[in-house]
N, C-alpha and C positions, 0 to 999 in steps of 0.2 A: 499867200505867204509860205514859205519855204523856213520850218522851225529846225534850228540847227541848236543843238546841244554841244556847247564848248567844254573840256576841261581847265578848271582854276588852274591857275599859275603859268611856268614859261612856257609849258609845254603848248598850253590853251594859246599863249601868245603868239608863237610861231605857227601855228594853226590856223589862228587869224588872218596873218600875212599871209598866208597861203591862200588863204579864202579870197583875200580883197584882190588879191593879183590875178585870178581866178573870175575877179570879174563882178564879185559877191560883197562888195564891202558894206561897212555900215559904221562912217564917223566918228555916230557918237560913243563910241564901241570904248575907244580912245580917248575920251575924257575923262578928267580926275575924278572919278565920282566911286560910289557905292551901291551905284542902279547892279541891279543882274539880267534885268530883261534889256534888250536895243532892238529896234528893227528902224529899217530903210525902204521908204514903201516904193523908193524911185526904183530898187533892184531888186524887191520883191518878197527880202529876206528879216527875217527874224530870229537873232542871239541868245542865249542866253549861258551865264557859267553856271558850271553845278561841279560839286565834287568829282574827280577823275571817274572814283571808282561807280559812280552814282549813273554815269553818263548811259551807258548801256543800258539801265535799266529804263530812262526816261523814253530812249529810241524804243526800247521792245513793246511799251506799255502806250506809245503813240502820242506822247507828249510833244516828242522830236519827232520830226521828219526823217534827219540824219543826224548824227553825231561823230566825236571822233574819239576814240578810246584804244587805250593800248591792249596787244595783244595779250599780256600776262589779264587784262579782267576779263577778256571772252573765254581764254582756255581756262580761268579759275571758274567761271560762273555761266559759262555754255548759253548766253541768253541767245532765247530765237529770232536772232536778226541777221538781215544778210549783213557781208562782209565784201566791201565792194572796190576797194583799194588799199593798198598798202601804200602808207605816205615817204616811208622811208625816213620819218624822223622821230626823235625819241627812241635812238638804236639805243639796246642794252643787251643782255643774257638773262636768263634765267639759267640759275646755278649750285650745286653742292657745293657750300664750306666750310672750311672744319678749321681745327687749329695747328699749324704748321707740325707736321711728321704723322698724321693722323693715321691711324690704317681701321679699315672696316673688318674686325676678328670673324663675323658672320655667326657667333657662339649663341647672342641672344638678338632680340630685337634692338633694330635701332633707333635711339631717338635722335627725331626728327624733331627739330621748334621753325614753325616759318607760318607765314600769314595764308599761303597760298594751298592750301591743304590739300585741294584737287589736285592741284600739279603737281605735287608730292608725290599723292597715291598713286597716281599715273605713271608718274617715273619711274619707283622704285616696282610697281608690279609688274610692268614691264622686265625688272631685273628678277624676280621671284625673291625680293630682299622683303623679312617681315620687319614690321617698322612701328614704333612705337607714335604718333606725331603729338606734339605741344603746337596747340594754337597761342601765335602770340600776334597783337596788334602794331608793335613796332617794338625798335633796339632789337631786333632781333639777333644780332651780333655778339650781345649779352650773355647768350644763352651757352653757348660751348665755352666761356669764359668762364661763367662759374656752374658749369659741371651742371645743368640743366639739361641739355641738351650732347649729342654727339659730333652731330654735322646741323645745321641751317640750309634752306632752302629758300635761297631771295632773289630778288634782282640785284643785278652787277654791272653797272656801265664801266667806271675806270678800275676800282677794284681799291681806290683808294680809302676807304674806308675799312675795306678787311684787312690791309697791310699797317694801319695805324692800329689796330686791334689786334696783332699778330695770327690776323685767320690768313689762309688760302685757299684759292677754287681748287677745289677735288677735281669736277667739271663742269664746263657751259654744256649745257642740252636742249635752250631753246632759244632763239633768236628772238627778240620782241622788241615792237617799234608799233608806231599810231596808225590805226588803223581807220578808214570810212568805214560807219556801217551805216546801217538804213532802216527802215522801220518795213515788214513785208507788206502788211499792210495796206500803208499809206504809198508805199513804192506804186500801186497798181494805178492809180488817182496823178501824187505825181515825178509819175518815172519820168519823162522827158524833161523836166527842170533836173532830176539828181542825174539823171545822166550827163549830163551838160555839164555838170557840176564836177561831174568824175572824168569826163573828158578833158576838162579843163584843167585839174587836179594832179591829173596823170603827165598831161605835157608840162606840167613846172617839175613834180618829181622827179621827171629824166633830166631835164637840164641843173636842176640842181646838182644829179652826179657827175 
């Protein structure tokens, strides 16, 4: 059996489809139900959902074979898995925003409120910007509204959500979309099913652009 680690929700959905077109399906995946495990013994493969942000951790630790997880939780959380396609769905940014006319003085530290804390420090060290960060678990939008925070560090697909909240992107600085990964591992045992799996993967990817 080939253990594949989904993310909940559309995202985990479209993933799916990807999967079954790919060769890999598995039915009862698709039924109204409450199950979290499926497997298909005709195609070899074994489902299950787990939290987005959880998914990585299941692949590093060998529970998954493979998984699929967005690039913002390997660059927050560096787990030691390969990385073995970019699927090219779940496009977004990772992004600085603040609240419309905002300017960075440089006088003191900045704070920073965002969930992704890695990607922060990475960012702004990169600028030699000292930085104050607030870890927050959500609404992070919140925070520069009431004077918490200076700028946010989030994810940003349309942006609609900053514009309703009168913030805007400072700037995008990382491209993030879903990505394969693999367990190293269990790659060794079995690489020739995930390869197959990534080759197959790879030619819907293209056509889908």
């Amino acid at each position: 059996m080939l253990n594949v680690a989904l993310p909940k929700g559309r995202l985990g959905e479209k993933v799916y489809d990807l999967f079954e077109k790919a060769g890999f399906g598995c039915p009862s995946i698709k039924e109204n139900n409450r199950k979290l495990v499926f497997e298909n013994e005709e195609t070899g493969v074994r489902y299950f959902w787990v939290k987005p942000s959880d998914v990585a951790i299941y692949v590093e630790r060998g529970a998954a074979d493979v998984g699929v997880a967005g690039k913002d939780i390997l660059l927050e959380y560096r787990p030691d898995v390969y990385e073995l396609l970019d699927l090219k769905i779940g496009n977004c940014h990772m992004a600085v925003a603040a609240k419309a006319g905002f300017k960075d003085e440089r006088k003191r530290a900045l704070k920073v409120a965002t969930k992704f804390t890695n990607i922060a420090k990475g960012y702004y060290a990169e600028r030699g910007r000292d930085i104050d960060i607030i870890h927050l678990n959500g609404s992070i939008e919140l925070a520069p509204i009431l004077g918490l925070s200076d700028v946010i560090v989030d994810i940003v697909e349309t942006g609609a959500t900053l514009r309703e909240n009168k913030l805007e992107v400072v700037e995008k600085f990382v491209p993030i979309s879903a990505r394969l990964i693999a367990n190293k591992a269990n790659f060794k045992f079995k690489g020739q099913i995930v390869e197959r799996l990534k080759q197959e993967l790879a030619a819907l990817t293209e056509k889908e652009i």
